[in-house]
C-alpha positions in Angstrom: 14.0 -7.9 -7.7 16.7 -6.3 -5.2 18.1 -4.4 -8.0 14.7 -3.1 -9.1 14.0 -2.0 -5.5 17.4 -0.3 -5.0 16.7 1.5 -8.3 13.1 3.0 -7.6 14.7 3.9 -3.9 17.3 5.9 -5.3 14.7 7.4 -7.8 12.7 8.1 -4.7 15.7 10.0 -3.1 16.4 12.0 -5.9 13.0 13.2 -6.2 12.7 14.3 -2.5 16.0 16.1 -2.9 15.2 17.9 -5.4 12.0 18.7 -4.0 14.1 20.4 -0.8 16.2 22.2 -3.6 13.5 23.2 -5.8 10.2 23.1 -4.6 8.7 25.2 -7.5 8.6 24.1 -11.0 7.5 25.9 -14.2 3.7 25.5 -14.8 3.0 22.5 -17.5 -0.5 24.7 -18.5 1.3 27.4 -19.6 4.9 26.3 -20.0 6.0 28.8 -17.5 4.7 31.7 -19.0 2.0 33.2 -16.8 -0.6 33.4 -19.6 -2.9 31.5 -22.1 -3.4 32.7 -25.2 -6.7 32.4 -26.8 -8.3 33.4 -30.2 -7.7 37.1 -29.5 -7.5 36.9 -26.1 -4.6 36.8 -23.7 -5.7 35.6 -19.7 -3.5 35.2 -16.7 -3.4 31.2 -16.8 -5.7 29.9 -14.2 -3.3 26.7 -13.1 -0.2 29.0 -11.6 -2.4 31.8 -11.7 0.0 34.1 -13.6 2.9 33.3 -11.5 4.5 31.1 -13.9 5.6 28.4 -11.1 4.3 25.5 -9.2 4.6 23.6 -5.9 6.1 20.5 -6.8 3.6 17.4 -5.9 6.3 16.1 -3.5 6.9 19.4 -1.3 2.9 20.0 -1.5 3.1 16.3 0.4 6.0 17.3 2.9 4.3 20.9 3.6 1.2 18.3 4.5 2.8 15.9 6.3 4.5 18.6 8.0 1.6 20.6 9.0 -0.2 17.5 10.3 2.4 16.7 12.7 3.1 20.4 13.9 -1.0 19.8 14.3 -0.6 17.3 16.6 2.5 18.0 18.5 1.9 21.2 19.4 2.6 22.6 23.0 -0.1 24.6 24.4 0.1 28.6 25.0 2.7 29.5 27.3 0.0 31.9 28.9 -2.4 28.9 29.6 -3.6 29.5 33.0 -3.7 25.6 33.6 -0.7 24.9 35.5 -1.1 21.2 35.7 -0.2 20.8 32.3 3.6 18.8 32.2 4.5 17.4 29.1 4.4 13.5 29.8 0.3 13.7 30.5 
C-alpha cells in the first residue's frame, strides 16, 4: 500500500514538473496541426483554435489556484484614501 502511494506521489511530482516546464501541449483534436480537414474543406480547428497548442489541465489548475489566492490576498490601492487600513485588521 506504501509502495503504491509513493509510486502515484512521484507520478504526481512529475506531472506538476512538467507542467512548470511545459505548460503547453500539442492539441489532441488536431494533433498539433492548427486545422481539421473536412470533405473538401480545411477550418482552423476549433479546440486550440489554430494555434496548434494547449494549456496543460495541470497549469490551467495552478493558474486557478493561483488567481484565487492573488484574489483573496490582495492589498488594497496604495492611493486608498482610508488611512486606517494596517495589515493585521
Amino acid at each position: 500500500m506504501a509502495l503504491a502511494s509513493l509510486a502515484v506521489l512521484l507520478i504526481l511530482a512529475g506531472y506538476a514538473a512538467l507542467c512548470a516546464v511545459r505548460p503547453f501541449a500539442r492539441c489532441r483534436k488536431c494533433s498539433g496541426i492548427g486545422v481539421r480537414i473536412g470533405r473538401r474543406t480545411v477550418k482552423a480547428c476549433r479546440r486550440c483554435r489554430g494555434q496548434r497548442y494547449r494549456l496543460r489541465a495541470g497549469r490551467r489548475l495552478l493558474n486557478t489556484g493561483r488567481d484565487i489566492h492573488r484574489a483573496g490576498t490582495r492589498r488594497p490601492d496604495r492611493y486608498d484614501t482610508d488611512r486606517s487600513y494596517t495589515p493585521w485588521s
